[in-house]
LUMSERO-983012 format. One record per residue (C-alpha): residue in three letters; chain; x, y, z. Coordinates in nm, 4 decimals, decimal comma. Each point is the difference from the previous one (the first is absolute). Layout:
<sites>
SITE   code   unit         xx         yy         zz
SITE    Ala      A          X          Y          Z
...
</sites>
This chain:
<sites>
SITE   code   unit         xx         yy         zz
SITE    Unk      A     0,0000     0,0000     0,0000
SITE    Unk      A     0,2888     0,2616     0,0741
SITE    Unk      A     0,1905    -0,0624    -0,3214
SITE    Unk      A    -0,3426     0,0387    -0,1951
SITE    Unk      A    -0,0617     0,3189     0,1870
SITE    Unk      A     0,3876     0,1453    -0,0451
SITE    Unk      A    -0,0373    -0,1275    -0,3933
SITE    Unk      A    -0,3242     0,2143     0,0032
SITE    Unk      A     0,1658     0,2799     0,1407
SITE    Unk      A     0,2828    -0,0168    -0,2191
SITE    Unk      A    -0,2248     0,0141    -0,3257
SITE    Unk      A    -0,1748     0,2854     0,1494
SITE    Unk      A     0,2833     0,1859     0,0719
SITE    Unk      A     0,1618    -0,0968    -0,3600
SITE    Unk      A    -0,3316     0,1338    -0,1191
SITE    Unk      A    -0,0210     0,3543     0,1623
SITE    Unk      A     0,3870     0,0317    -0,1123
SITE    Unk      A    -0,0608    -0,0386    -0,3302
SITE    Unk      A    -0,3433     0,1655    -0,0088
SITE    Unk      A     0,2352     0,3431     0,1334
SITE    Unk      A     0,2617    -0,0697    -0,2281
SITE    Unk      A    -0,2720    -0,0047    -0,2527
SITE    Unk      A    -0,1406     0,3512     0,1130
SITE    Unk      A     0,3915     0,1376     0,0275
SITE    Unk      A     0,0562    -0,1134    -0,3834
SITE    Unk      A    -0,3777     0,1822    -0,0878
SITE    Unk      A     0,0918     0,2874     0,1429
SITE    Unk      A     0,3515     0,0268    -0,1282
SITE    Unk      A    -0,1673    -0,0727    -0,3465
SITE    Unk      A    -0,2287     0,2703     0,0685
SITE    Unk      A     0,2647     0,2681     0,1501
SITE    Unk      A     0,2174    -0,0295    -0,3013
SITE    Unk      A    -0,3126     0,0457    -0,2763
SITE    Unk      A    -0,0979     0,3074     0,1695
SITE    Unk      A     0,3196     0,1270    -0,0466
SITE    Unk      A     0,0697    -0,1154    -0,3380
SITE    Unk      A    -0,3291     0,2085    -0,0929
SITE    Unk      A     0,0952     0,2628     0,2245
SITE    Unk      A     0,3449     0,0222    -0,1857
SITE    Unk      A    -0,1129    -0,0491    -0,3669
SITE    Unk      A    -0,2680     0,3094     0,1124
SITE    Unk      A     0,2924     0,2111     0,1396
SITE    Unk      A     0,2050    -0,0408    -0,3495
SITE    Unk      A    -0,3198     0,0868    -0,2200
SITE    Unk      A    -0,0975     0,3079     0,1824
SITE    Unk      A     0,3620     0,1401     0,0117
SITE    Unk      A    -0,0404    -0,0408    -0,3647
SITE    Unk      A    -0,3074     0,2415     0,0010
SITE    Unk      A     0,1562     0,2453     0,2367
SITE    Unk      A     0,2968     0,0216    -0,2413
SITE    Unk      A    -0,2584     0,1014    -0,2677
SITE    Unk      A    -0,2199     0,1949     0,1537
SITE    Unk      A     0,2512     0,1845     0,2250
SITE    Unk      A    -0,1834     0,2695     0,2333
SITE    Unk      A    -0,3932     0,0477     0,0553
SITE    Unk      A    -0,0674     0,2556    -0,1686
SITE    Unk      A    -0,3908    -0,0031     0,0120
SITE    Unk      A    -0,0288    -0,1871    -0,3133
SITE    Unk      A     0,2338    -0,3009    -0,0092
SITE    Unk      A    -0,1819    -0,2364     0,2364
SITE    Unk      A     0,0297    -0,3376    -0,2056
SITE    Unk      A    -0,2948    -0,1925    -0,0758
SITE    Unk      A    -0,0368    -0,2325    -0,2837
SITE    Unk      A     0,1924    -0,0626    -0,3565
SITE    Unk      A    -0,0472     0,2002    -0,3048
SITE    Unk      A    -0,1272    -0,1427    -0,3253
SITE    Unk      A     0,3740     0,0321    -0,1180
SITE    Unk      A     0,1103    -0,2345     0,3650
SITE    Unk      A     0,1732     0,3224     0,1408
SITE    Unk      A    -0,0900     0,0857     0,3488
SITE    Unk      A    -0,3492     0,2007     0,0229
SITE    Unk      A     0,0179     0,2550     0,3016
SITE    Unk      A    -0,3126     0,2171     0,1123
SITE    Unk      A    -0,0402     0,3335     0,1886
SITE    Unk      A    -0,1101     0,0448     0,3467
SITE    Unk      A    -0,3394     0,0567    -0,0555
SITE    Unk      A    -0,0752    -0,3509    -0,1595
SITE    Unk      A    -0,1041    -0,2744     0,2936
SITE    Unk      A     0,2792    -0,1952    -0,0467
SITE    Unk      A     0,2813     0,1750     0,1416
SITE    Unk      A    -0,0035    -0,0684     0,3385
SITE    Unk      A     0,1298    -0,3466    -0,0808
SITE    Unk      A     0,3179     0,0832    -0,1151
SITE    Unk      A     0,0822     0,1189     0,3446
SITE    Unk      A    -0,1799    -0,2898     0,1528
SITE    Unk      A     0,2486    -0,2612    -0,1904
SITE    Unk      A     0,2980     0,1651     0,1313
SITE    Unk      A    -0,1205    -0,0286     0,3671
SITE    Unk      A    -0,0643    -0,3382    -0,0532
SITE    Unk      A     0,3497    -0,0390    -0,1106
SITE    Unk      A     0,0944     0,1684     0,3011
SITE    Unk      A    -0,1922    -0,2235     0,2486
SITE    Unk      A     0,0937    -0,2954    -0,2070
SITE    Unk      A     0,3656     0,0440    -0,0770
SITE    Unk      A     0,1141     0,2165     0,3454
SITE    Unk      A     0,2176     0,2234    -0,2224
SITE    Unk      A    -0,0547     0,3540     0,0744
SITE    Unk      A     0,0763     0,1533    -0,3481
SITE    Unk      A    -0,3986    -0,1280    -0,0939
SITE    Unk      A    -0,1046     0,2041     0,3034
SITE    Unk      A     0,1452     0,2770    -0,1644
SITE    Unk      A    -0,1134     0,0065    -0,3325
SITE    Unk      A    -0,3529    -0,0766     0,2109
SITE    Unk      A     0,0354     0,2497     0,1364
SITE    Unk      A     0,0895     0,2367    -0,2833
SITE    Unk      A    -0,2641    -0,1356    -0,1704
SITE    Unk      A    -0,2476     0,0139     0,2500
SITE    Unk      A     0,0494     0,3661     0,0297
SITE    Unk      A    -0,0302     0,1001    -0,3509
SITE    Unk      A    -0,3934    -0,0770     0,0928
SITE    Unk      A    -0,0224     0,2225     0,2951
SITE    Unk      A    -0,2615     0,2538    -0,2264
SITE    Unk      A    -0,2652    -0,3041    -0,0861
SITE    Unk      A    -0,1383    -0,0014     0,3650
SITE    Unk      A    -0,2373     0,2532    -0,1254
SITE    Unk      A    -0,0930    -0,2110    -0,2905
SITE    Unk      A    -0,3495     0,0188    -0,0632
SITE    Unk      A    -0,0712    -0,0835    -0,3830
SITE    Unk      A    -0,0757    -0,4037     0,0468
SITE    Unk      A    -0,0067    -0,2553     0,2480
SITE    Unk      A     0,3591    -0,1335    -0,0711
SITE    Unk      A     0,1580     0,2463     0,2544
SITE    Unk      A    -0,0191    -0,3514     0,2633
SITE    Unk      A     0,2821    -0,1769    -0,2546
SITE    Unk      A     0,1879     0,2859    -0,0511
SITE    Unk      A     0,0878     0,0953     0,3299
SITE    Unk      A    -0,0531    -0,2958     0,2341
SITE    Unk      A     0,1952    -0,1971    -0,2036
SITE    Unk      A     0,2744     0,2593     0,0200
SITE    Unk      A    -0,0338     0,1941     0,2926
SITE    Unk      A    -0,1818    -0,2601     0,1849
SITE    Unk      A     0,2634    -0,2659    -0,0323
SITE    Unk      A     0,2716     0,2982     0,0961
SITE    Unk      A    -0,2381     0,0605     0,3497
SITE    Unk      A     0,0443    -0,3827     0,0702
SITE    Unk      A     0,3550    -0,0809    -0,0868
SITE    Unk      A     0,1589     0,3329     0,1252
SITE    Unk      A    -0,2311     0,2230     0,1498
SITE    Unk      A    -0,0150     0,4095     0,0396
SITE    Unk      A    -0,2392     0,2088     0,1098
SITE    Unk      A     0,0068     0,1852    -0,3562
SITE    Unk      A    -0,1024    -0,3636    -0,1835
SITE    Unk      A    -0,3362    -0,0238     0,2608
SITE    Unk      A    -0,0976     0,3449    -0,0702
SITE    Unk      A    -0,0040    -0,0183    -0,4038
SITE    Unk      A    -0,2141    -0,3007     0,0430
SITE    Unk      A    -0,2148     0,1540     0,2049
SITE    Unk      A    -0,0738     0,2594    -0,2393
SITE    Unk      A     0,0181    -0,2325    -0,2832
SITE    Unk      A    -0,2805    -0,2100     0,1847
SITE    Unk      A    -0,1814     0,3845     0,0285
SITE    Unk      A     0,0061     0,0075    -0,4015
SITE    Unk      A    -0,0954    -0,3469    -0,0314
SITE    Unk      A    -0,3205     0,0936     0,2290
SITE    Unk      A    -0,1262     0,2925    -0,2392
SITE    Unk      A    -0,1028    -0,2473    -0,2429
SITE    Unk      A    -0,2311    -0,1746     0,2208
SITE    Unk      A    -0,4029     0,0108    -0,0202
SITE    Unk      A    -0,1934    -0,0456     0,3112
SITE    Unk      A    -0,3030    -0,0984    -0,2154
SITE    Unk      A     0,1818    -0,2373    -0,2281
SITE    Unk      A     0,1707    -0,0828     0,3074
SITE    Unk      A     0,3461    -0,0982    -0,1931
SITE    Unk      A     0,3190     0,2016    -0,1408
SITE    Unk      A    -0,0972     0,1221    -0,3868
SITE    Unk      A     0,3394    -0,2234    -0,1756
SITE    Unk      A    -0,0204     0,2244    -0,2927
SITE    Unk      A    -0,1758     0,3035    -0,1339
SITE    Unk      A    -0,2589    -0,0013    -0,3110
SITE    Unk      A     0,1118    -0,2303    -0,2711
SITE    Unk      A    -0,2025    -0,2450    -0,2275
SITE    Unk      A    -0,0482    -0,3634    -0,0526
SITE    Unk      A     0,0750    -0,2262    -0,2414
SITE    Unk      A    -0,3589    -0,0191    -0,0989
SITE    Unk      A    -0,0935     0,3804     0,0176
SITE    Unk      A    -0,1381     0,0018     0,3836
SITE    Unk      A     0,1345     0,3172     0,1360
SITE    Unk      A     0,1810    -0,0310     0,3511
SITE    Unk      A    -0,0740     0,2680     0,2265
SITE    Unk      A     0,0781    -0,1687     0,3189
SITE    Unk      A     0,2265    -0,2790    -0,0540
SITE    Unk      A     0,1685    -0,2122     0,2482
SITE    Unk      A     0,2782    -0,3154    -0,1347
SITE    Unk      A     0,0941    -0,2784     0,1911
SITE    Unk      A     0,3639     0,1238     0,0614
SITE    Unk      A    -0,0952     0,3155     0,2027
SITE    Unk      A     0,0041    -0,2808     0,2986
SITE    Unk      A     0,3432     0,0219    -0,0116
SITE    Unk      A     0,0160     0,3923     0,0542
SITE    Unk      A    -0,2119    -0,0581     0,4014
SITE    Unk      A     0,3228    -0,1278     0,1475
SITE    Unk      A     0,1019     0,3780     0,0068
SITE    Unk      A    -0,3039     0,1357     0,1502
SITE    Unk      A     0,0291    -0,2995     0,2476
SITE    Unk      A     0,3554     0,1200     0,0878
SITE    Unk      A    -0,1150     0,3342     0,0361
SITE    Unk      A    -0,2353    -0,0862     0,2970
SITE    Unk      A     0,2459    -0,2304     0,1376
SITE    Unk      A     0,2363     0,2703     0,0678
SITE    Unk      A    -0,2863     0,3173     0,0768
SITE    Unk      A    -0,2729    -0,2078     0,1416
SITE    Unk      A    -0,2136     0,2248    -0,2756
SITE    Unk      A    -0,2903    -0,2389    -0,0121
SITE    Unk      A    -0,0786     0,1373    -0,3281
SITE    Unk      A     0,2346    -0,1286    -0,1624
SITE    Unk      A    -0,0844    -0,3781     0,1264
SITE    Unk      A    -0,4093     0,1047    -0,0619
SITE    Unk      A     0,0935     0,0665    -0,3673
SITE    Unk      A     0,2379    -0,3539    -0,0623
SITE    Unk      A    -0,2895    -0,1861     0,1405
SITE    Unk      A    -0,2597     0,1198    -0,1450
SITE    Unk      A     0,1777    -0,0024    -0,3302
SITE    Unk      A     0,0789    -0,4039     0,0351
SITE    Unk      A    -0,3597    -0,0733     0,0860
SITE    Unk      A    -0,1445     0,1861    -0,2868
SITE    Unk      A     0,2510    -0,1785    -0,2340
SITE    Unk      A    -0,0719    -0,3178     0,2186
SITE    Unk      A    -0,3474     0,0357    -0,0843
SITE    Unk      A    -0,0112     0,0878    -0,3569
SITE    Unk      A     0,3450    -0,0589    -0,1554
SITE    Unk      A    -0,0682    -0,4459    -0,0283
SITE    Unk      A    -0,2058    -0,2719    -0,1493
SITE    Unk      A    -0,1318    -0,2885     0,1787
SITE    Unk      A     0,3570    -0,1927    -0,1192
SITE    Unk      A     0,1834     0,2635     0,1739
SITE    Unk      A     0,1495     0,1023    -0,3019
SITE    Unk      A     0,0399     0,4092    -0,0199
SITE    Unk      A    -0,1238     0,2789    -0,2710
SITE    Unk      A     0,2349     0,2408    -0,0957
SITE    Unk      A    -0,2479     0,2995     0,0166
SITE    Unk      A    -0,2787     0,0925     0,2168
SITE    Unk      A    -0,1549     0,3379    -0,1218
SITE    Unk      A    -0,2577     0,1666     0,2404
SITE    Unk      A    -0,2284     0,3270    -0,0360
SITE    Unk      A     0,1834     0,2867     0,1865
SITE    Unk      A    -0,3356     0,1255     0,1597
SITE    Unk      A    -0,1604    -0,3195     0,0908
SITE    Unk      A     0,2731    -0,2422     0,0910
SITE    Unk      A    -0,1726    -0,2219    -0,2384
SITE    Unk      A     0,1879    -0,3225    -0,1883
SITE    Unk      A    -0,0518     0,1255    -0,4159
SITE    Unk      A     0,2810    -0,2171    -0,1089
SITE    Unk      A     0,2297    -0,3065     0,0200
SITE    Unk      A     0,2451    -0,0197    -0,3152
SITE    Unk      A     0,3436    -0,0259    -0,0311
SITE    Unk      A     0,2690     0,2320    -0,1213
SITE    Unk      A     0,3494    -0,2237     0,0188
SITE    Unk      A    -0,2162    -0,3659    -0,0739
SITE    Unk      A    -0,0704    -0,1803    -0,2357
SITE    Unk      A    -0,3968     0,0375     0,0326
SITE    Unk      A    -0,2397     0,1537     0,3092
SITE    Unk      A    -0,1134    -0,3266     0,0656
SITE    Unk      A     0,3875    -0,1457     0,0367
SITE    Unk      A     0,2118    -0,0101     0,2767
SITE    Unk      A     0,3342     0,1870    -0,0448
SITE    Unk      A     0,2619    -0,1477     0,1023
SITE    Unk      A     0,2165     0,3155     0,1700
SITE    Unk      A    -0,3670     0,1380     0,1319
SITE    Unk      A    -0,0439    -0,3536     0,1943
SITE    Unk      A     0,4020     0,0355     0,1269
SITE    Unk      A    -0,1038     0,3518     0,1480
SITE    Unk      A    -0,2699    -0,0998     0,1448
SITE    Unk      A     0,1530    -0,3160     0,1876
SITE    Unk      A     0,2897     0,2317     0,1319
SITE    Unk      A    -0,2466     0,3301     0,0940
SITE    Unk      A    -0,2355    -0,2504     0,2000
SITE    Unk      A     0,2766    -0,2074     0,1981
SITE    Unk      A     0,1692     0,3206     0,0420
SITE    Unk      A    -0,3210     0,1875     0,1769
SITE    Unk      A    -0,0177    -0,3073     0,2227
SITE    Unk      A     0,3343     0,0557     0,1142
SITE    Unk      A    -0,0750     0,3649     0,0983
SITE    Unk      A    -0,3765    -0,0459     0,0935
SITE    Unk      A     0,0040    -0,3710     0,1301
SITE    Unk      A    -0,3890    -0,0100    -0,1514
SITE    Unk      A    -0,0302    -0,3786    -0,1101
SITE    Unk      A    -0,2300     0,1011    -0,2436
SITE    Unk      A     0,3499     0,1389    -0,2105
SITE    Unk      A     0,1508    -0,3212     0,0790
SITE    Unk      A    -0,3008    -0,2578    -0,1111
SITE    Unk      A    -0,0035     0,2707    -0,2938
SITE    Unk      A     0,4097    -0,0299    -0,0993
SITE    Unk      A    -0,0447    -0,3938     0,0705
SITE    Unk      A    -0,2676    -0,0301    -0,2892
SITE    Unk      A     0,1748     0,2515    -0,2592
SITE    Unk      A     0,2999    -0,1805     0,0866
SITE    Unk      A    -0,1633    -0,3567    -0,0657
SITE    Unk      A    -0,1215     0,1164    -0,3070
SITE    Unk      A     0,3294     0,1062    -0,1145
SITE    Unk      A     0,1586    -0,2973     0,0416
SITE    Unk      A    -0,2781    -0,2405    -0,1183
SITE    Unk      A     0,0312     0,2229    -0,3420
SITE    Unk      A     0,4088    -0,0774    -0,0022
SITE    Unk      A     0,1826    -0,1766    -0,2602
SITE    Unk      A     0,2787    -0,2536     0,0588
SITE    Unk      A     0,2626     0,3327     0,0509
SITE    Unk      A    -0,2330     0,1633     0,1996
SITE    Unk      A     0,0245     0,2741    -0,2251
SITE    Unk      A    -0,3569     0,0973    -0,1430
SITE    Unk      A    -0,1164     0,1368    -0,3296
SITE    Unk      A    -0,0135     0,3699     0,0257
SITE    Unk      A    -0,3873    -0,0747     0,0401
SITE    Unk      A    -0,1763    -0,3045     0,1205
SITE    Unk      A    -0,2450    -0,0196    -0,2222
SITE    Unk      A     0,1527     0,1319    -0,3383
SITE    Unk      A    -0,1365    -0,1804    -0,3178
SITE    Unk      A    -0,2455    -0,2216     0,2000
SITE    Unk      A    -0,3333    -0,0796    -0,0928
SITE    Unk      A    -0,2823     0,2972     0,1564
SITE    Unk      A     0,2593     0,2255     0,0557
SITE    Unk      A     0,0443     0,2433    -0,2808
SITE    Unk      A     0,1104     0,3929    -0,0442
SITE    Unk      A    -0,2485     0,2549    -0,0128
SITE    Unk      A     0,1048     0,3158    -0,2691
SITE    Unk      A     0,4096    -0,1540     0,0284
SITE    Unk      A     0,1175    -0,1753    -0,2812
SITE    Unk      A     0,3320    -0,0116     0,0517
SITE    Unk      A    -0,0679    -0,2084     0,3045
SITE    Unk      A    -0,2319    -0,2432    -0,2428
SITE    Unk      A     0,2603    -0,0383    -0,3275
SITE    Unk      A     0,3483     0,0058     0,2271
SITE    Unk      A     0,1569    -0,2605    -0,0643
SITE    Unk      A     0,1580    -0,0529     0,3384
SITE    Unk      A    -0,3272     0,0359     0,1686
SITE    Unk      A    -0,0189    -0,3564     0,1363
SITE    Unk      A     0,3694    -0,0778     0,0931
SITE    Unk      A     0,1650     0,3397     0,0849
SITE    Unk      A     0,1239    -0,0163     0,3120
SITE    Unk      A    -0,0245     0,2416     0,3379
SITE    Unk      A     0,3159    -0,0426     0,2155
SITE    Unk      A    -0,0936     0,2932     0,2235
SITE    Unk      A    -0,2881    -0,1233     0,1326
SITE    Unk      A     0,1689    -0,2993     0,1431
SITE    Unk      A     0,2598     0,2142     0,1473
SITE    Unk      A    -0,2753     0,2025     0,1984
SITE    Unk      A    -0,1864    -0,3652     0,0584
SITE    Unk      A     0,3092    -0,1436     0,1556
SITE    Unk      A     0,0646     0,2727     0,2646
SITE    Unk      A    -0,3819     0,0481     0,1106
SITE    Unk      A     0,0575    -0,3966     0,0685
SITE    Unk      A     0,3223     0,0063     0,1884
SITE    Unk      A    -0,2081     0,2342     0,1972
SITE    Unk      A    -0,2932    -0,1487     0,0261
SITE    Unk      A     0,1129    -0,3456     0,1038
SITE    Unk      A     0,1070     0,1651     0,3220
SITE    Unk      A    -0,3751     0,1975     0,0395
SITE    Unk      A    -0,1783    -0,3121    -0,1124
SITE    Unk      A     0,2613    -0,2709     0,2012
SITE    Unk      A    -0,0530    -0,2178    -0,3671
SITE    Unk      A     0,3343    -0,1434    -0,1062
SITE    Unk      A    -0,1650    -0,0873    -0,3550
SITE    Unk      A     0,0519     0,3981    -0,0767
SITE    Unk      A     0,3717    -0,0514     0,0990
SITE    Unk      A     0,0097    -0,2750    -0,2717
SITE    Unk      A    -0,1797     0,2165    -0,2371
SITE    Unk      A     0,2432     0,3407     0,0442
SITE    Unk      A     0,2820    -0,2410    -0,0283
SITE    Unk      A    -0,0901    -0,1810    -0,3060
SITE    Unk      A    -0,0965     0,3716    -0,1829
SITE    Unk      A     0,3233     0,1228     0,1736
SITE    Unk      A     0,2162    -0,2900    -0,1855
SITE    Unk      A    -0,1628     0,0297    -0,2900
SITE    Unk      A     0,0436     0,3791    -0,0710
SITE    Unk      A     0,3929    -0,0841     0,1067
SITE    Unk      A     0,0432    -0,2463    -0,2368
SITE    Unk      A     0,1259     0,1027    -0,3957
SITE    Unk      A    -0,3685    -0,0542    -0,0652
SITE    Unk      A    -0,0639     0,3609     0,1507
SITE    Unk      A     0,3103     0,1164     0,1199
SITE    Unk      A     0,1883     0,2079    -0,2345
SITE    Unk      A     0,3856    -0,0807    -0,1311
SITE    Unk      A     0,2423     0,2337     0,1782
SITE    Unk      A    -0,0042     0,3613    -0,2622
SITE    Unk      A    -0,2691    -0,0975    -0,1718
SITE    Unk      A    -0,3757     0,0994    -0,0009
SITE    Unk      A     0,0897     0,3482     0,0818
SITE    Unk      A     0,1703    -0,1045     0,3379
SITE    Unk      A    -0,2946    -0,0926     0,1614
SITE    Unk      A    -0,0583    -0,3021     0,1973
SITE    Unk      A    -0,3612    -0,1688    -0,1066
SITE    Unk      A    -0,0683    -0,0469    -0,3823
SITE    Unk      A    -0,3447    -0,1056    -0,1418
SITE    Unk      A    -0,2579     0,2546     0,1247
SITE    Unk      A    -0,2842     0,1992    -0,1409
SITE    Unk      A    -0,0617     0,3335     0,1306
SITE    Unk      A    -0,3610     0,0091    -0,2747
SITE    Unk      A    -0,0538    -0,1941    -0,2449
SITE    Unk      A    -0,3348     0,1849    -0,1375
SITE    Unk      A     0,1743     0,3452     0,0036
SITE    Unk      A     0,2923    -0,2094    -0,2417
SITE    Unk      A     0,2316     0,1426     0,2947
SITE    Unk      A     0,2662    -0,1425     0,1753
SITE    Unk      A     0,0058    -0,4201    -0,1211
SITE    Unk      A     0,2322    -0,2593     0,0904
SITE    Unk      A     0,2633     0,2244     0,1554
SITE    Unk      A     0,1559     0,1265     0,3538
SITE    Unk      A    -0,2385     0,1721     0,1917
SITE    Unk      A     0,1755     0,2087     0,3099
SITE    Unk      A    -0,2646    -0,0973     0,2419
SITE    Unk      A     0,0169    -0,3703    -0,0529
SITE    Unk      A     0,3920     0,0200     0,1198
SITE    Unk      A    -0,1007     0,1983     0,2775
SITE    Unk      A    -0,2465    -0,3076     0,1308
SITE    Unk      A     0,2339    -0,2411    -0,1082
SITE    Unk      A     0,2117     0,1545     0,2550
SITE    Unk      A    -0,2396     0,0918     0,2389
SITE    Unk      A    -0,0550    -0,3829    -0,0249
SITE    Unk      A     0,3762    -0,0980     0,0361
SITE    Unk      A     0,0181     0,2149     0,3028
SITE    Unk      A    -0,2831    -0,1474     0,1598
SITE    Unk      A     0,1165    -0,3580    -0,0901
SITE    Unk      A     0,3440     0,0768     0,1815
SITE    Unk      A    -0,1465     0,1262     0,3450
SITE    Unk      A    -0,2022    -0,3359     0,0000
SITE    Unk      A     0,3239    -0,2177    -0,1123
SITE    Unk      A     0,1786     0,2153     0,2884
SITE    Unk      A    -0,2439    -0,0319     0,2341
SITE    Unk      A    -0,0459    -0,3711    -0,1015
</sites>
């Protein structure tokens, strides 16, 4: 009986050792593809800051040109608070304070958008600048801009509509005129206001991100949980007159970005509000994500492009494109996979961890990840910024690098943390 028992003990003990030498190897594995990413990102951005050279309110890199040179933007497009963003991710990532410099230099170069009041995209354009600057090195100077820039952000909001007006007047595809209307990505804009009241205990500023999310909560989904792209309400009456699409490939379809914001804005509101109607919300956009993946967990740049029921209203180019059924939308895995690292901590579900991990590898792998120098130095290939508008297909886009980074970082402080 005691040499059974010590043989048992010995085969338990031989298991835990190599069950830990198991979990060392994993996270060894793991510790040295961060930082292969991490260094491959380093060596493609130095590439653009060689190019680009100072901001100079203009230069903020973006996309590709039609002739594959780099495509910069000016400050008063939404996208250039990601350029900043990227190189504070390199900072947190890397530890090497020359990032937090040129952060910080390009940070700055913002400073005049916190009074930004012409669309809804002031939230990306300074919390993904500023906001990561208050986190990884903060000054008094970085709280106050995005305080104001969360006061700018407010003037667009409609107590009767009871949600923040994304753009002003434009048209749809079909000829319905949008006097009110609200997309899908202007989720990703509350995390400022949220901030805001976090650091003035303004409770306006949490009133107005609530009541934003539960009007989009109530009107922006279908029974599937899929997402329109456009709601469009009456100014006067608060009323619902629309749900199209702008970006998709029909009003009935589910976009495949518009479903990416809307799993990140909805984990990331139960994070700062600890509702569980946000997280049962970011669960079921989530699950409908993934159930709508291909083998690369990379989706078409809409989910239901080309398929039967779903078709584009006043768009051709949408209809005859070629493309339209295989082209590809890198960025919105890159958002996907850090809302997941995130929400498998809110939600305590390891099958999100498995998820983020898989999109992570996938984007990192020559599939999606670019050779070093080419497609114009930036790190994701194979994304389309809008397909119906003929803009921006198959190439870099600057915010997918910034969540594929976002992503990496978040990856590494669970691999540290283990």
């Amino acid at each position: 009986m005691y040499m059974k028992k010590n043989f048992c003990l010995k085969v338990v003990l031989i298991l835990i050792g190599f069950n830990v030498c198991i979990s060392v190897k994993f996270f060894s594995q793991e510790a040295a593809f961060i930082k292969e990413n991490t260094d491959f990102a380093c060596r493609q951005i130095e590439n653009i800051l060689k190019e680009v050279g100072d901001p100079n309110n203009k230069n903020y890199p973006r996309t590709l040109a039609t002739d594959k040179s780099l495509k910069t933007t000016s400050k008063y497009d939404w996208t250039p608070g990601f350029f900043p963003g990227i190189l504070w991710y390199l900072y947190e990532l890397s530890g090497n304070e020359k990032w937090k410099i040129c952060a910080e230099k390009w940070t700055d170069s913002l400073e005049e958008l916190k009074g930004f009041t012409k669309h809804h995209d002031i939230g990306f354009m300074m919390y993904c600048s500023y906001g990561n600057a208050e986190r990884l090195s903060p000054k008094s100077i970085y709280r106050d801009i995005l305080v104001q820039s969360a006061e700018s952000l407010c003037t667009r909001y409609n107590d009767t509509v009871k949600a923040i007006k994304s753009w002003n007047y434009r048209e749809a595809w079909n000829g319905n005129k949008w006097y009110y209307p609200v997309i899908i990505d202007n989720m990703m804009n509350l995390e400022l206001l949220l901030y805001a009241y976090k650091v003035t205990g303004n409770k306006k500023f949490y009133n107005i991100a609530v009541t934003h999310a539960d009007t989009t909560l109530k009107n922006h989904f279908r029974a599937d949980h899929g997402s329109y792209h456009v709601v469009n309400y009456d100014p006067e009456t608060g009323i619902v007159l629309h749900k199209q699409t702008c970006q998709g490939y029909s009003d009935n379809s589910t976009w495949a970005r518009g479903q990416a914001w809307a799993v990140y804005g909805y984990t990331m509101m139960y994070r700062c509000t600890r509702d569980r109607k946000y997280l049962e919300a970011a669960k079921n956009f989530a699950d409908y994500y993934i159930e709508h993946l291909p083998e690369d967990y990379v989706p078409r740049w809409d989910f239901n492009a080309g398929q039967d029921g779903y078709y584009p209203d006043g768009n051709s180019y949408a209809k005859k494109c070629p493309k339209v059924t295989t082209l590809k939308d890198a960025s919105a895995s890159a958002i996907v996979s850090s809302a997941l690292f995130e929400l498998t901590a809110l939600a305590g579900e390891k099958r999100y961890m498995e998820i983020a991990t898989h999109i992570l590898k996938s984007l990192s792998s020559p599939r999606y990840r670019a050779q070093l120098g080419e497609n114009g130095n930036f790190v994701i290939m194979h994304c389309t910024g809008s397909l119906p508008h003929k803009a921006e297909i198959d190439v870099p886009l600057v915010y997918a690098d910034y969540y594929y980074l976002e992503a990496l970082a978040r990856y590494k402080k669970i691999i540290e943390n283990k």
